[in-house]
MIDOSE-1310 file (N, C-alpha, C; in nm, 2 decimals, decimal comma, always signed):
residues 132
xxxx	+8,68/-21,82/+7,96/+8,81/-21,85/+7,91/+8,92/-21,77/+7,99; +8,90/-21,64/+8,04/+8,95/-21,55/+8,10/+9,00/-21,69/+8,23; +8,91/-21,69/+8,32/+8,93/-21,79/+8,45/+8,98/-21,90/+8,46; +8,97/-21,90/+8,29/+9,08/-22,07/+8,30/+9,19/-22,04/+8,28
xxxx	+9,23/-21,94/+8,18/+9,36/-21,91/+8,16/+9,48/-21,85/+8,29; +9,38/-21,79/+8,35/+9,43/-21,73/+8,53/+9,45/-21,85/+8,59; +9,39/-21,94/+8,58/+9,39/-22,05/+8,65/+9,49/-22,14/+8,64; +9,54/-22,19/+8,47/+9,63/-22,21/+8,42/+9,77/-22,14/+8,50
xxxx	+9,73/-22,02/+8,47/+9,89/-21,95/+8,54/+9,93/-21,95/+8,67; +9,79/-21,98/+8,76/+9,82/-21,98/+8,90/+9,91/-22,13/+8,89; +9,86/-22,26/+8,82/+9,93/-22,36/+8,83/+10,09/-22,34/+8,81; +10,08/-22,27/+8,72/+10,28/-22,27/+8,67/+10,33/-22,20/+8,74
xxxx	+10,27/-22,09/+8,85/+10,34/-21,98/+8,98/+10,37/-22,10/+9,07; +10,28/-22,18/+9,15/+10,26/-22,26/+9,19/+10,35/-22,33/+9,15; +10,42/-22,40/+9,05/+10,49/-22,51/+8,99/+10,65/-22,45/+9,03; +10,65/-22,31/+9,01/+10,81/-22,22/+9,02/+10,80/-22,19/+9,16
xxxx	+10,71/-22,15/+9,23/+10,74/-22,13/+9,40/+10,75/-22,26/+9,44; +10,75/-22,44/+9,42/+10,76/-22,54/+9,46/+10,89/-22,58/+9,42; +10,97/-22,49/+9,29/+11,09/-22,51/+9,24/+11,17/-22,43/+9,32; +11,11/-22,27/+9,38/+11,20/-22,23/+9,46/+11,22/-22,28/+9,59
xxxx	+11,09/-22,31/+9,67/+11,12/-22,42/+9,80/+11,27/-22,49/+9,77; +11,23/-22,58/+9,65/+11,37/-22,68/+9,64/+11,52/-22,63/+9,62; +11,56/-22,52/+9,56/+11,63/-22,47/+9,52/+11,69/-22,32/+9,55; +11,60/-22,27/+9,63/+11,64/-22,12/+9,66/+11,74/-22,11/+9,72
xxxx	+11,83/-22,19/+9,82/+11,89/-22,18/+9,89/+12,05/-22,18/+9,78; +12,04/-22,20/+9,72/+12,14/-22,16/+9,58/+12,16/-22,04/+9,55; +12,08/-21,95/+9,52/+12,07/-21,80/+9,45/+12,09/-21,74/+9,62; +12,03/-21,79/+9,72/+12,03/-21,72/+9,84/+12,16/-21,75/+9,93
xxxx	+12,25/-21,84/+9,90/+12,39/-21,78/+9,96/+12,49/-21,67/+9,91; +12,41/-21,63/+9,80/+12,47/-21,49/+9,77/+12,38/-21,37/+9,74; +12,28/-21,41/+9,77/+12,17/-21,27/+9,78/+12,08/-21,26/+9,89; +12,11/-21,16/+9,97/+12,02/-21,20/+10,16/+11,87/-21,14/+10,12
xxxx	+11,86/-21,11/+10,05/+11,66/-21,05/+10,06/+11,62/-21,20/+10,01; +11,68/-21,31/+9,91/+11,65/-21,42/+9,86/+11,66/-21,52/+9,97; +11,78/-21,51/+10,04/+11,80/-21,64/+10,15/+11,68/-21,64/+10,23; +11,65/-21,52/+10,29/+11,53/-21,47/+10,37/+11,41/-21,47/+10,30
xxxx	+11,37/-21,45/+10,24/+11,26/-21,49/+10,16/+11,21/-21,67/+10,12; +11,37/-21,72/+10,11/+11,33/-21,89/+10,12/+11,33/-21,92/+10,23; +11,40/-21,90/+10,32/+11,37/-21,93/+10,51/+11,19/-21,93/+10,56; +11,12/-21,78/+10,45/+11,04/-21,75/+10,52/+10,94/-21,90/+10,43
xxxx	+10,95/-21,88/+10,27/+10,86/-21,98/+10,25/+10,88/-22,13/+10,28; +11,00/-22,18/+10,30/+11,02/-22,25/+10,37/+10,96/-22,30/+10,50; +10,97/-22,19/+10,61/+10,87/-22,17/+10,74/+10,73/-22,20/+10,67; +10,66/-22,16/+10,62/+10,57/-22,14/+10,58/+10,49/-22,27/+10,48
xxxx	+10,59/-22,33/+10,43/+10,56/-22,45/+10,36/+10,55/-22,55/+10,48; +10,64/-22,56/+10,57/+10,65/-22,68/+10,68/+10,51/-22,64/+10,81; +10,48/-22,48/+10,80/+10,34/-22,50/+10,87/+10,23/-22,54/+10,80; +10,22/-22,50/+10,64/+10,07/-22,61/+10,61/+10,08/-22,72/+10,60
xxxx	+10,23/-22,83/+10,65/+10,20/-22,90/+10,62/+10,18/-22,99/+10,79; +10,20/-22,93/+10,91/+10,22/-22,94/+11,03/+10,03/-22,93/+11,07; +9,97/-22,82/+11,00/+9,87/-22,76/+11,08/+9,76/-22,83/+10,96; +9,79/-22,91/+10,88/+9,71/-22,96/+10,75/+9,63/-22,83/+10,62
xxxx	+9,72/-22,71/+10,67/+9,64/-22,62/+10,57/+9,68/-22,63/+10,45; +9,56/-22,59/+10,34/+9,61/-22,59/+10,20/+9,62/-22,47/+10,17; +9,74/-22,51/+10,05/+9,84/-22,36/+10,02/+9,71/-22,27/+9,91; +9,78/-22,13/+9,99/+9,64/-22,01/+9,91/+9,65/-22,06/+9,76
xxxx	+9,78/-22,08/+9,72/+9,77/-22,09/+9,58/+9,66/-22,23/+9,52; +9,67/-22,29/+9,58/+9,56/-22,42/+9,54/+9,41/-22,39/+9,58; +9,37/-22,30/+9,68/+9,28/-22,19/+9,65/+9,19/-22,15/+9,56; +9,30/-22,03/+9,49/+9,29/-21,97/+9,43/+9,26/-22,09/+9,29
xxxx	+9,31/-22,18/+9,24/+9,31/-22,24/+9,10/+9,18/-22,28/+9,16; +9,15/-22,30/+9,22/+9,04/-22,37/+9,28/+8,94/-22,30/+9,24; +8,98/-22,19/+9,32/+8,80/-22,12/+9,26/+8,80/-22,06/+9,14; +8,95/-22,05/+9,06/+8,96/-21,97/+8,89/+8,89/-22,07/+8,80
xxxx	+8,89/-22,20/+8,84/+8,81/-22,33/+8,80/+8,69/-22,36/+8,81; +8,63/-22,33/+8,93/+8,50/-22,33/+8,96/+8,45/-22,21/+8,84; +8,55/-22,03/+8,88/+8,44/-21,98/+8,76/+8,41/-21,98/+8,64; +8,56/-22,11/+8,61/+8,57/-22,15/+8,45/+8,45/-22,22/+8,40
xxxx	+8,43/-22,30/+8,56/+8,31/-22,38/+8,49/+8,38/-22,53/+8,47; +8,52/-22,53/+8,48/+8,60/-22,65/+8,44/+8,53/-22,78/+8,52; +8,57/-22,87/+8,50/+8,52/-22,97/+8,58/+8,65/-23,04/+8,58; +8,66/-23,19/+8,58/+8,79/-23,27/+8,62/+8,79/-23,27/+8,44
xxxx	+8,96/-23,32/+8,44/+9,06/-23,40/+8,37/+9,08/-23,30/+8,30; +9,15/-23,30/+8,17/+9,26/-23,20/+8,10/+9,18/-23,09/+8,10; +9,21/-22,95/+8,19/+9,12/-22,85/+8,15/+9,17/-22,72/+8,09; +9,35/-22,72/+8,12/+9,42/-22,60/+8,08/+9,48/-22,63/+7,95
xxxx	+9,59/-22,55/+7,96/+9,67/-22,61/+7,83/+9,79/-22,69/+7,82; +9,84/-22,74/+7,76/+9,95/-22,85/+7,76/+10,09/-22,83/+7,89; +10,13/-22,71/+7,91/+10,20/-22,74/+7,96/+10,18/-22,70/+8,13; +9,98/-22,63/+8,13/+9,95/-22,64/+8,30/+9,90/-22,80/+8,36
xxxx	+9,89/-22,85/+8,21/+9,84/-22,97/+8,25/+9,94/-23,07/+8,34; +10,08/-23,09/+8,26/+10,19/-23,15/+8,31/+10,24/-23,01/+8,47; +10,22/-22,89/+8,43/+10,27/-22,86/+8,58/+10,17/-22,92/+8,68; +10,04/-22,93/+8,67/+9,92/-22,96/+8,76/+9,98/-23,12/+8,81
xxxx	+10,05/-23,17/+8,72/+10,10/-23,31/+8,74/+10,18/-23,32/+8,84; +10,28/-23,19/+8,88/+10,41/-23,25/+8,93/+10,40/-23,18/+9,08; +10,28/-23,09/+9,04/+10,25/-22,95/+9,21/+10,14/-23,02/+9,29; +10,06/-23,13/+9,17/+9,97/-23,20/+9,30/+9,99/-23,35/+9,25
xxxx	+10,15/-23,37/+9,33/+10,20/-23,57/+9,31/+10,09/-23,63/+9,40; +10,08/-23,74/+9,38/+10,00/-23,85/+9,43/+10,09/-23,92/+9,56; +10,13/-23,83/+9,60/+10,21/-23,90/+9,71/+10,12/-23,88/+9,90; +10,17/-23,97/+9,96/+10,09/-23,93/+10,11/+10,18/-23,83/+10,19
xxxx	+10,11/-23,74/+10,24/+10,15/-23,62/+10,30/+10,27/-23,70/+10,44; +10,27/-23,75/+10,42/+10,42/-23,80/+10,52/+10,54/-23,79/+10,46; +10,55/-23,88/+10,35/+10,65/-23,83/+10,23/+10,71/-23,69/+10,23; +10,56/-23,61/+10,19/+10,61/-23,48/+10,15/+10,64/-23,39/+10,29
xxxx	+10,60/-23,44/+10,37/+10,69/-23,36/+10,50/+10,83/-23,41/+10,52; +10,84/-23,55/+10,48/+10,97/-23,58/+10,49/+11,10/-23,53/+10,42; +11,04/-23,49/+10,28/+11,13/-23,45/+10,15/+11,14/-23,29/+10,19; +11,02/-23,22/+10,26/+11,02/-23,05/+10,31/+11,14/-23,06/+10,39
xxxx	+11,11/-23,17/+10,51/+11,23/-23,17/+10,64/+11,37/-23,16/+10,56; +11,41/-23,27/+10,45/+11,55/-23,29/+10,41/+11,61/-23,15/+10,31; +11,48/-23,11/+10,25/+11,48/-22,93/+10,14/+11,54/-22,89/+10,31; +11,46/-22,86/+10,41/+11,56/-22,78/+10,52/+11,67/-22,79/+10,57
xxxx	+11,67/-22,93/+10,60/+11,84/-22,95/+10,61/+11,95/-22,95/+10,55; +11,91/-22,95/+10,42/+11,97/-22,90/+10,27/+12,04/-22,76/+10,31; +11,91/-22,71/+10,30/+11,95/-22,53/+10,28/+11,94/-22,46/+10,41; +12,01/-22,52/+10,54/+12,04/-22,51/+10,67/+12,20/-22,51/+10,64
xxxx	+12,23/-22,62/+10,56/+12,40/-22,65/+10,55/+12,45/-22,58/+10,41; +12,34/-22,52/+10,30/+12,42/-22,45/+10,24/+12,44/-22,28/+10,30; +12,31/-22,26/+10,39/+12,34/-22,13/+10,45/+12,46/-22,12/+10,49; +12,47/-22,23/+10,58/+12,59/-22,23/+10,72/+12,71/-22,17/+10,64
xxxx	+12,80/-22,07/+10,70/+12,95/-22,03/+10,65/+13,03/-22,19/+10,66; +13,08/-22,14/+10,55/+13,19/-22,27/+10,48/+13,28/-22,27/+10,58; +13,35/-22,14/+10,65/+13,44/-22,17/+10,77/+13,37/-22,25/+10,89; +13,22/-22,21/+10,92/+13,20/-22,30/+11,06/+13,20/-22,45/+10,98
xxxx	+13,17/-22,47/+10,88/+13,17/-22,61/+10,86/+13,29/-22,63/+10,85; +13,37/-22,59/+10,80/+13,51/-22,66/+10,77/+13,54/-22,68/+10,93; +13,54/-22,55/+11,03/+13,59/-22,61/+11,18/+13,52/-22,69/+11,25; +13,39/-22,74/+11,25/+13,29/-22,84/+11,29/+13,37/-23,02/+11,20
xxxx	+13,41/-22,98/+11,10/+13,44/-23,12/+11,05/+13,60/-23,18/+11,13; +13,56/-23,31/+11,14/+13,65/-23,36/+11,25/+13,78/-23,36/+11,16; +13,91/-23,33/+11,23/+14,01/-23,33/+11,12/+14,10/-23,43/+11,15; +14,17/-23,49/+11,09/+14,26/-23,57/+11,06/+14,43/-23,55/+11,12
xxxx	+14,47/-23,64/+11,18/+14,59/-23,58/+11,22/+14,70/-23,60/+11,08; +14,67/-23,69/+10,95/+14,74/-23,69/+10,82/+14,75/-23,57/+10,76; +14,61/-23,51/+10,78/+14,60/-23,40/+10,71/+14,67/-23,26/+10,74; +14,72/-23,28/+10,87/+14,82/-23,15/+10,89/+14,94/-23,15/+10,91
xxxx	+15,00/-23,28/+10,87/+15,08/-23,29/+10,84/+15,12/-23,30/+10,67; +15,05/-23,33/+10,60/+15,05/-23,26/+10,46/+15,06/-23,11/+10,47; +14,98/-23,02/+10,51/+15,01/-22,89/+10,48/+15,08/-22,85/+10,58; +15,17/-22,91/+10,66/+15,27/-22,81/+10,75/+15,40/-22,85/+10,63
């Protein structure tokens, strides 16, 4: 019971480090140990999915399951079951390198200072004539 329950929780760590991939870059344009920390798992999400490795954390449920003794289909509780749904989608690993690529380009342009973007964006000759 012990190994299912550990098992259970690795799924919902797993479920919140897949929500931070998506999202960290939010809390980390104003906290730098957080920006750097999603850069790193970021880096780190786009090498297993480059070099085909699977993540420690799928591992780890892996073998918390083997010592549960679990076998296939509903083995945790209600709500590892639905995370186990959304951390291992049925999708082909092209997809999900494609959706990692665009999470980076995401949170490449919310890093970036708001001044270089505003000076990178092409400007308008209306527009400065409004504010002169």
């Amino acid at each position: 019971m012990l190994f299912r329950l550990a098992a259970d929780a690795v799924v919902i760590v797993h479920l919140l480090w897949i929500v931070f991939l998506v999202l960290g870059a939010w809390p980390g344009r104003r906290v730098a140990w957080v920006k750097w920390l999603h850069c790193g798992a970021l880096t780190f999400s786009i090498l297993l999915q480059l070099f085909g490795w699977v993540c420690p954390l799928t591992h780890l449920e892996v073998w918390l399951r083997t010592r549960a003794g679990s076998g296939g289909g509903y083995t945790g509780d209600f709500l590892a079951h639905y995370a186990e749904q959304l951390v291992y989608l049925s999708v082909p690993p092209r997809i999900v390198l494609l959706a990692t690529l665009v999470i980076i380009g995401l949170s490449i342009w919310a890093y970036w200072p708001k001044e270089r973007r505003e000076r990178a964006a092409p400007h308008h000759p209306d527009s400065q004539r409004r504010h002169a």
